[in-house]
N, C-alpha and C positions, 0 to 999 in steps of 0.2 A: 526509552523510558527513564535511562539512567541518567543521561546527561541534554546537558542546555543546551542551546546554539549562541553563537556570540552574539551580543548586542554593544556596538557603539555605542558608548556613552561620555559626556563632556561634563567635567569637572572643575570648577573656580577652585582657585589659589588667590591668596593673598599676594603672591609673587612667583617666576619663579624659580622653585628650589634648587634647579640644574645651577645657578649662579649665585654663588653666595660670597664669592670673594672678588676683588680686583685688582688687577697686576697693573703696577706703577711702568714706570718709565726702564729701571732699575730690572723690571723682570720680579718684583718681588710681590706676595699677596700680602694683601688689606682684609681684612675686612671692613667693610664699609655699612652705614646704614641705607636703605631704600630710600631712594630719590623719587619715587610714585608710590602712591595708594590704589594704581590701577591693579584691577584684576588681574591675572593672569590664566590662560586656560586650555587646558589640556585635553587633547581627545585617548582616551580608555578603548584600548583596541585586546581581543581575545578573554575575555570575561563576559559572563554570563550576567542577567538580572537575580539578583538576590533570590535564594529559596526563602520563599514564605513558610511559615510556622503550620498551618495546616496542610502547603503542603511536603513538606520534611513528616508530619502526620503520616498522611496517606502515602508514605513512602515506605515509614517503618509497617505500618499497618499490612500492605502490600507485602513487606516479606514475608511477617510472620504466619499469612496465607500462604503463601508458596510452602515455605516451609513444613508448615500443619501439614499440607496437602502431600511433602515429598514423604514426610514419616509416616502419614499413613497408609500409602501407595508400597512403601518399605517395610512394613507390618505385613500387609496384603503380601507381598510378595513372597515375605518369607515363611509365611505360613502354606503360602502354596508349593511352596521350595520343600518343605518337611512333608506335605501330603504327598507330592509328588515322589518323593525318595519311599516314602513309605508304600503307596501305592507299586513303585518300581520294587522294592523290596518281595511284596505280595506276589507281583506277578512273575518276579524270578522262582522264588518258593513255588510257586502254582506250577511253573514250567515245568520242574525237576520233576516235583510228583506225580504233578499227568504222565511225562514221561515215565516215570518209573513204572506208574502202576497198570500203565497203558501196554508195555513190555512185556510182560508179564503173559497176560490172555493171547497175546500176540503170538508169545514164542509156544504155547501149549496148540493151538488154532496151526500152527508151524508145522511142530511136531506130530501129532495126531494124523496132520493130512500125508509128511510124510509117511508115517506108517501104517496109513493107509493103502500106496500104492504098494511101499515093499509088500505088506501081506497077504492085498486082496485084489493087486491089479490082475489077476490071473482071471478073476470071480468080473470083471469089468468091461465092459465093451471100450472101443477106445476110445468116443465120447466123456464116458466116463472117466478113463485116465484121464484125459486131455483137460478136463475140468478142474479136478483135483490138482493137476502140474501148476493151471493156473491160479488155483488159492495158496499154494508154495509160494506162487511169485508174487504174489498180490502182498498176502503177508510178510516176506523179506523185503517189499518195499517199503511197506507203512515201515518200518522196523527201521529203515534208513533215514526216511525222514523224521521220526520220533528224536534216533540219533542228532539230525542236521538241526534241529530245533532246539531240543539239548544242550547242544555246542553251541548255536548262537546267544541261548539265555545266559551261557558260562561266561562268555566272550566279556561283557561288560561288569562283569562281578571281578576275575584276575585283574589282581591286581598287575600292570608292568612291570617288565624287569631290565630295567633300560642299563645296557652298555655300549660302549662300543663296538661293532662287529662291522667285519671285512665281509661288505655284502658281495664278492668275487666267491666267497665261502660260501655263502650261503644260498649261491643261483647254483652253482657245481655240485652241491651236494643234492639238490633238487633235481637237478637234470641225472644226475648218477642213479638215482630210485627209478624216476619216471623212465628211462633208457629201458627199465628192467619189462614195465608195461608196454614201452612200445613196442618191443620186441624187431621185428623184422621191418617196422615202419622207416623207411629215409627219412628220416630230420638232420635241417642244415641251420645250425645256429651260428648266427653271425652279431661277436663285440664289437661296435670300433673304438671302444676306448675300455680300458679296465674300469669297474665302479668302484665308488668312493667308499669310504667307513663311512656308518651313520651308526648316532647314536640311539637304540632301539630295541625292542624287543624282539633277541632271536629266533624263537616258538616261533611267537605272530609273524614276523615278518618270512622268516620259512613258509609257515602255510599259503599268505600273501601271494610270493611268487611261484609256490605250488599249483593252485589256484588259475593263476594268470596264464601261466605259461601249458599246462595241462590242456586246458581250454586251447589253447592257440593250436596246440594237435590234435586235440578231438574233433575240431569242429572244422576240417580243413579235410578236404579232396585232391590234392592236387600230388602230384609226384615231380619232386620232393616239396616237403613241407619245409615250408621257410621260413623262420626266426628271426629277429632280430631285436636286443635286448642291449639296453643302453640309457642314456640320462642326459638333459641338459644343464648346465652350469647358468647360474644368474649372471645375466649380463651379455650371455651368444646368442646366438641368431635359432632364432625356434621353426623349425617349417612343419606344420601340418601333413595330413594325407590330403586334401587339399589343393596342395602344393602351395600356401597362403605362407608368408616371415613375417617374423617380429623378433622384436627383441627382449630378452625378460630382462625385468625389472632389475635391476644392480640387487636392492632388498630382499627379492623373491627366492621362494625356497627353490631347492634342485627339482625339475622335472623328469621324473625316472617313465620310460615304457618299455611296452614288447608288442613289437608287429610281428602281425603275420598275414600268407599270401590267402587264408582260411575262405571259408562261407562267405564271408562279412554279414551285416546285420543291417534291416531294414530301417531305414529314416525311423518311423513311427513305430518303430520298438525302443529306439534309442531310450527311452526316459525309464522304459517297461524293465530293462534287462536286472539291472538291482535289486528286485523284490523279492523279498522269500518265496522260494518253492514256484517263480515263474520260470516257466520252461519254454521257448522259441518252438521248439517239436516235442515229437511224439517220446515216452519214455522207455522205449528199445531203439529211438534214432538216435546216430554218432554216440554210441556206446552208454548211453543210458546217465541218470545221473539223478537228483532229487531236487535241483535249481538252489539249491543254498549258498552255494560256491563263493558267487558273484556278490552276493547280499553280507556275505563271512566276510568277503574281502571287502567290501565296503563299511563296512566294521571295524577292522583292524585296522583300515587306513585313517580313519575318524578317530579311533582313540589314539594314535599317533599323532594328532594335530593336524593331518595332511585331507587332503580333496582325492578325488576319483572320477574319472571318467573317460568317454571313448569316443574313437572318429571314428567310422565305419564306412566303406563304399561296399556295397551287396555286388558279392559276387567276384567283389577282388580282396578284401579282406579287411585288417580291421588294427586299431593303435589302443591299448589302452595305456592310459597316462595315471600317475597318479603323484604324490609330494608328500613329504614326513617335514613336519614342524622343524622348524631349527633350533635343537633341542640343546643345554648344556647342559654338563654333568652337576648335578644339584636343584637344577632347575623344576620347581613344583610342577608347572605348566608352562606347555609349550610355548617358544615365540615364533611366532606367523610370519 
């Protein structure tokens, strides 16, 4: 649209102009006058045919449509940009307060049924108890997912608090809590390389690998359960579960995971497992939970700048991968 193609074109001279003087015998210039009134003529190579005046026209015309057209597409947008925050605004608000006030009826509904059995399981057949145990449990669960919902609504409203932290800190202090839960469980965690510093936020990313790695013992039958938590460098050799290599990208951020020898996870859940409150089983199998975990950690990893996701073979186990922005100190927003 912008530009011509060349057209050949041949141009008269009076003479020519490449020779305007003449060297005598001596080596010296003359000038001299033209000994012919022949033409002379030249061929015009890499030039266009002149732009015409209409259309030079229809060229400024043409922009100032685009243009019209990008401003108001850029009006459009930003007005949806402010609806949108506002709208996000509402439904954080909305969030809190459902939960609050959802809480509430909950924990009395709680109460009540326990002191119900203290007082009158005697007065009960054990149908009866047995009923009542389970609106106990029915209710401390709504009560943990009001909680997980809660905390995801939180999740995008904190603001980060990005430092530097020695993520070797921060997988040890994770494993020293949860040690406390597994109690008498074998777990074998295996680093082959110490992890790097990143710059990020230590909360999130605590809960992150809380998260990750939790999961990898929960959801694992085998004796001993087996870990393995580590990262690749941009530019080394990456091998899948799989067994598939590449090599990442020189530019590419670090790829951090944690396998384990677990459950692993069916093909055609793969896409399923990130969603709030989706749960693979039953809510008393592999120690119960409210499905938020996964959906938190895919959260945290998103305001981080980084991706998430997992290779799974069912039945031998499972890699989740994930990458934090390469982030520097100052830095408004992430670089990818």
């Amino acid at each position: 649209m912008w530009f011509r193609p060349e057209v050949l074109q041949s141009v008269n001279w009076a003479g020519n102009p490449n020779k305007p003087v003449e060297v005598d015998q001596n080596g010296d210039h003359h000038l001299s006058p033209r000994q012919s009134f022949a033409k002379w003529q030249e061929t015009v190579k890499l030039t266009s045919l002149p732009w015409k005046a209409c259309e030079i026209e229809a060229a400024l015309e043409l922009r100032s449509t685009i243009v019209g057209v990008i401003l108001k597409k850029a009006d459009e947008l930003a007005k949806i940009n402010i609806e949108l925050a506002r709208s996000n605004s509402e439904l954080d608000a909305f969030a809190y307060i459902a939960s609050h006030d959802l809480k509430e009826p909950l924990r009395g509904i709680h109460n009540y049924s326990s002191f119900l059995i203290e007082d009158y399981a005697h007065l009960l057949n054990e149908d009866g108890v047995s009923k009542l145990q389970t609106l106990v449990r029915l209710t401390r669960r709504m009560e943990d997912l009001i909680d997980s919902l809660l905390h995801f609504s939180r999740l995008g409203r904190i603001e980060l608090l990005l430092k530097n932290n020695d993520l070797n800190e921060v997988v040890n202090g994770v494993i020293d809590i949860l040690r406390i839960n597994w109690k008498t469980i074998p777990v074998e965690i295996n680093r082959p390389q110490p992890l790097p510093e990143a710059l990020c936020d230590r909360i999130q990313i605590n809960e992150l690998f809380s998260n990750l790695i939790s999961n990898s013992v929960k959801y694992n039958e085998r004796e001993p359960r087996q870990l393995e938590i580590g990262y690749y460098q941009p530019g080394e050799l990456f091998t899948d579960l799989q067994g598939h290599t590449q090599v990442l990208a020189p530019d590419a951020p670090r790829v951090y995971y944690i396998k384990d020898n677990g459950i692993g996870i069916k093909e055609r859940h793969l896409d399923k497992i990130f969603r709030i409150f989706k749960r693979l089983h039953g809510p008393a199998k592999y120690g119960g939970g409210t499905g938020a975990g996964l959906t938190i950690a895919k959260k945290i990893v998103e305001r981080h700048g980084g991706t998430i996701w997992v290779e799974s073979i069912y039945g031998e186990g499972s890699v989740f991968y994930f990458t934090l922005a390469s982030w520097r100190q100052g830095d408004e927003r992430p670089i990818i």
